[in-house]
C-alpha positions as CSV (number, residue, x, y, z in Angstrom):
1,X,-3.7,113.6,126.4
2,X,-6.8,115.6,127.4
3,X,-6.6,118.0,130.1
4,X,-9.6,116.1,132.1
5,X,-7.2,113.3,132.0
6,X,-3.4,114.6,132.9
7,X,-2.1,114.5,136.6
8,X,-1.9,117.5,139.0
9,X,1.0,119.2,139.6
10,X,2.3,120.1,142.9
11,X,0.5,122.7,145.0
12,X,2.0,124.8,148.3
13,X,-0.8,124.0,150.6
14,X,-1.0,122.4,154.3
15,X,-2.0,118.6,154.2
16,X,-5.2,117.6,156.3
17,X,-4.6,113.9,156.0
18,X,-5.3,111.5,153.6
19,X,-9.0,111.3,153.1
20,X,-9.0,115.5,153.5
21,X,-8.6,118.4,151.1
22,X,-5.0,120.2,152.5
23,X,-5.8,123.4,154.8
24,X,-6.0,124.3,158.7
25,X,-8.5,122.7,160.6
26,X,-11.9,124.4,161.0
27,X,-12.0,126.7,164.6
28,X,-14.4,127.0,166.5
29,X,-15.3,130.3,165.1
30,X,-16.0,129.1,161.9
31,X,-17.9,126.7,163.4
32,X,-20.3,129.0,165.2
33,X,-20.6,131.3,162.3
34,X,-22.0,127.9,160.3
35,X,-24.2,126.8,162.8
36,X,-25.8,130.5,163.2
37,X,-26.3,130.5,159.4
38,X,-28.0,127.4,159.4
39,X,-30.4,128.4,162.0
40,X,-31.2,132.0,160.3
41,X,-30.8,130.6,156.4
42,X,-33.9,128.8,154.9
43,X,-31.3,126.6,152.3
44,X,-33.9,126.1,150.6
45,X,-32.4,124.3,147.4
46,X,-30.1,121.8,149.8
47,X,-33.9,120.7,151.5
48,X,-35.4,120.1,148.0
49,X,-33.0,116.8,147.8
50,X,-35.1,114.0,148.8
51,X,-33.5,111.0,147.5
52,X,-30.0,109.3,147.8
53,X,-29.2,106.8,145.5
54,X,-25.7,104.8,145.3
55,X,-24.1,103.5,142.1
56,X,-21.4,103.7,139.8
57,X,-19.7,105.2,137.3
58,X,-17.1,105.0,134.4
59,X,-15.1,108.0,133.0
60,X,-16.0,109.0,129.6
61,X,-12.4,108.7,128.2
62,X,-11.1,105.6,130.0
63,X,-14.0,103.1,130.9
64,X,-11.2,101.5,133.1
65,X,-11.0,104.2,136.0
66,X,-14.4,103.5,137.9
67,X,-15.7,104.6,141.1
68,X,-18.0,104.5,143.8
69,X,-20.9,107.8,143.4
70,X,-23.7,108.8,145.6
71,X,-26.6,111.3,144.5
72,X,-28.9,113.5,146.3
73,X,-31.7,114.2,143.9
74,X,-33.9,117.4,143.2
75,X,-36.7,116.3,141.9
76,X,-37.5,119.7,139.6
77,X,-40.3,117.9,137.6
78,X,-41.2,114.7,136.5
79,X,-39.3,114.9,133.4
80,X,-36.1,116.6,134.9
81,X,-33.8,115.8,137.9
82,X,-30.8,117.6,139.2
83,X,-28.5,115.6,141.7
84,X,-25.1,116.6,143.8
85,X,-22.9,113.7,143.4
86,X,-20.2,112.6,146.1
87,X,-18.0,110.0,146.4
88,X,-19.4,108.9,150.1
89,X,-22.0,109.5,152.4
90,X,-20.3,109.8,155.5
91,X,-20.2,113.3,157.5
92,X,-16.8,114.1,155.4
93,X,-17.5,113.6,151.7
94,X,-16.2,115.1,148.8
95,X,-18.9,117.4,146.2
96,X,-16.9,115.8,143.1
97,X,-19.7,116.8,140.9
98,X,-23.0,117.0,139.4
99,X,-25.7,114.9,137.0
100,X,-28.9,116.0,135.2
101,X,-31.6,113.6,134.6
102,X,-33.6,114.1,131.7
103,X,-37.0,112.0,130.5
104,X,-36.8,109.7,127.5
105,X,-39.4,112.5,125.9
106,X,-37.4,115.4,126.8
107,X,-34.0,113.5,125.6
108,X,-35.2,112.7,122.6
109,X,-36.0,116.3,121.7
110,X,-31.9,117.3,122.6
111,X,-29.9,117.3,119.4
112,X,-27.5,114.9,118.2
113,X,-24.3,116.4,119.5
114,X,-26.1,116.7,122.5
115,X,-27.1,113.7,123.4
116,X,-23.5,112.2,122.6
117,X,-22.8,113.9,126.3
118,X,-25.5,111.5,127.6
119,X,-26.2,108.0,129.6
120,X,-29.0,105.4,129.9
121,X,-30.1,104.6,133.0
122,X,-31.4,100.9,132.5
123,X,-28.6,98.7,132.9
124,X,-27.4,99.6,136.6
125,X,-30.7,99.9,137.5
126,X,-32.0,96.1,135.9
127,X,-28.7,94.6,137.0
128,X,-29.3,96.0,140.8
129,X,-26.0,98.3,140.2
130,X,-28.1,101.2,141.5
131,X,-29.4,101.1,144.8
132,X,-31.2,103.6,147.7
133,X,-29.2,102.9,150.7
134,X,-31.3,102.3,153.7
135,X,-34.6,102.7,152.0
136,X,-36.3,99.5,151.3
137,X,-36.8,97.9,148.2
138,X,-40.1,98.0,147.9
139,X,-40.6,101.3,148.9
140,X,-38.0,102.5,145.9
141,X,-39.4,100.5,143.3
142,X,-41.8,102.9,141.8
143,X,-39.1,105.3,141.3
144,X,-36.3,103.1,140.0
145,X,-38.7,102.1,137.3
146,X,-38.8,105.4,136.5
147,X,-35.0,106.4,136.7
148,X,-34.8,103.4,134.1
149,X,-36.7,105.5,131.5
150,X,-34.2,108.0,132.1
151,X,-30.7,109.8,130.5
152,X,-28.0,111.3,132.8
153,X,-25.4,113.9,132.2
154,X,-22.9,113.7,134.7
155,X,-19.6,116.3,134.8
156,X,-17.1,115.4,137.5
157,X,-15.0,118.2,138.7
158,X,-12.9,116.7,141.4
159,X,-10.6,113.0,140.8
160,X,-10.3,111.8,144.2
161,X,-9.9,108.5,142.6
162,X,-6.7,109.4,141.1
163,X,-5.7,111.2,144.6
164,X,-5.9,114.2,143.8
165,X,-6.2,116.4,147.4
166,X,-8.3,119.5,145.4
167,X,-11.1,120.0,142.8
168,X,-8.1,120.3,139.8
169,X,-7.9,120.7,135.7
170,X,-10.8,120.5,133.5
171,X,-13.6,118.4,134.9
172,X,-14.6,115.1,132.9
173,X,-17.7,113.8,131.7
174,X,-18.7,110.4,133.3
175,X,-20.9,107.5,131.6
176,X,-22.7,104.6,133.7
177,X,-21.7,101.0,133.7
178,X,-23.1,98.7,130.7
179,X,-23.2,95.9,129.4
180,X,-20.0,95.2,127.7
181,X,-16.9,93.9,128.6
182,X,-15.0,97.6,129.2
183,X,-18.5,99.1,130.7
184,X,-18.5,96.4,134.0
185,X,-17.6,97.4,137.3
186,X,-15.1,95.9,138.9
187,X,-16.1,92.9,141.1
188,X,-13.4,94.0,144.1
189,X,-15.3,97.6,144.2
190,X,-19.1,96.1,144.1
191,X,-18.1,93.7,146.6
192,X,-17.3,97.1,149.1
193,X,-20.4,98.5,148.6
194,X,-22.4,95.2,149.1
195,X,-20.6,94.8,152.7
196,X,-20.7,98.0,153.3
197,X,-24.6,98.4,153.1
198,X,-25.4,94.7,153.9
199,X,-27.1,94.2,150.3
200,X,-26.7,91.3,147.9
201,X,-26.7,93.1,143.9
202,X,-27.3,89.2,142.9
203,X,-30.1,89.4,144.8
204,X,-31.5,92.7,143.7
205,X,-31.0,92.1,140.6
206,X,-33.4,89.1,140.5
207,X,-35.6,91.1,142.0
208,X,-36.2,94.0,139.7
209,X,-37.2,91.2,136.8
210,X,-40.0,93.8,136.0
211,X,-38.3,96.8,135.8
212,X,-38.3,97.9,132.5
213,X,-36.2,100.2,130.4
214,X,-36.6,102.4,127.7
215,X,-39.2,102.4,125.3
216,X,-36.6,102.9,122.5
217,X,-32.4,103.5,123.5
218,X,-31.1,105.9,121.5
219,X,-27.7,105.0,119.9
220,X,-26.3,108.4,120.7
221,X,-25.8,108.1,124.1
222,X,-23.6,105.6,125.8
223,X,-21.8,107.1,122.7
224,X,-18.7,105.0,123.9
225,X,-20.5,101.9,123.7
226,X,-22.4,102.4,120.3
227,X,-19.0,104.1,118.7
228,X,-16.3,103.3,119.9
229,X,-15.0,106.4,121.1
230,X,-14.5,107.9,124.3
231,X,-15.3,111.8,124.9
232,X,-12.6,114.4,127.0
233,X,-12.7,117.5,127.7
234,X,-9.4,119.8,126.6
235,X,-8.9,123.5,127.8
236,X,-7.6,125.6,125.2
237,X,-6.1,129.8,125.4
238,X,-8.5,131.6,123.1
239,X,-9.3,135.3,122.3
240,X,-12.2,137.1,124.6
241,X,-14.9,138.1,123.0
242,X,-14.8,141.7,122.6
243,X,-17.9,144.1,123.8
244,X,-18.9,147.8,123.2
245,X,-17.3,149.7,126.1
246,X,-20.2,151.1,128.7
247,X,-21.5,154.5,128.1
């Protein structure tokens, strides 16, 4: 079993309820202290994310274990993306990782092993899978139909679908949903999201008929799909590297 996969063991912390990492409640001096920061901090890199877009996703070892995600997106280029990922969008969500978004051009210049770590895009995008909560279709149409040209890399660090109450073990690399019997999500958790947002992805999906995806999908991502085998990461003990003491 690979460490992004085994269960956490049992840690001497106070419990803040079930949807909240264990600790003591936030006082009012904390509080204060944030709020002064906020006003005297630029945080500049949290104001360069300008987009939230709502999906899901598959764990790279067991396409069976799928969950809700939401992104806020950098855009750093238009060939590169950076997003924080969460697994809501209310005021208390958890960071449970992160995803890179690379340009057909720029993922085609990675290297093989490389691009094994890699998703398409197309799929939940075509199928209306991937949505912009709140923002109108046609208003996110122009940049869906370029997120469908697209490859993610997304690393999860925290399994609050397996309950786990902290960020634990190694953190796993997550694929997108596709079009294959394992790769589907699960009608019961795309029926949530539809109710929750008021949206119909029957209906989106008819209406993204001219969305198009890649020019040419590279068999080395979606490695699971293409292959037949999942990717996990394992920790392992190993000897530092050794440097030349300071002068």
């Amino acid at each position: 079993m690979a460490s992004s996969d085994k269960l956490p063991g049992a840690y001497p912390a106070r419990d803040g309820g079930d949807n909240l990492p264990p600790g003591d409640p936030t006082t009012m001096k904390s509080m204060m202290i944030d709020k002064g920061a906020a006003m005297i901090q630029s945080m500049k890199p949290i104001k360069q994310m300008s987009l939230h877009l709502c999906s899901f996703a598959c764990y790279g070892h067991d396409p069976s274990r799928q969950i809700e995600v939401h992104f806020y997106v950098q855009r750093v280029n238009e060939d590169f993306l950076q997003c924080a990922v969460y697994d809501c969008d209310t005021s208390k969500p958890h960071l449970i990782g992160i995803e890179y978004i690379l340009s057909e051009r720029l993922f085609n210049n990675l290297s093989s092993e490389e691009q094994k770590l890699w998703h398409s895009h197309d799929y939940e995008i075509q199928t209306g899978l991937l949505v912009t909560p709140r923002l109108p279709e046609l208003l996110a149409k122009p940049e869906l139909q370029k997120i469908a040209k697209t490859y993610g890399k997304f690393w999860c660090t925290w399994q609050t679908d397996r309950g786990d109450k902290l960020p634990l073990g190694a953190p796993s690399l997550i694929m997108s949903p596709q079009d294959v019997n394992m790769g589907k999500v699960k009608p019961g958790l795309l029926k949530k999201r539809d109710d929750k947002y008021g949206i119909s992805t029957e209906s989106l999906k008819a209406s993204r008929d001219g969305i198009m995806g890649l020019d040419k999908k590279n068999p080395m991502a979606d490695y699971w799909v293409h292959h037949g085998k999942g990717l996990a990461v394992d920790i392992i003990e190993t000897d530092m590297k050794k440097c030349a003491p300071f002068p």
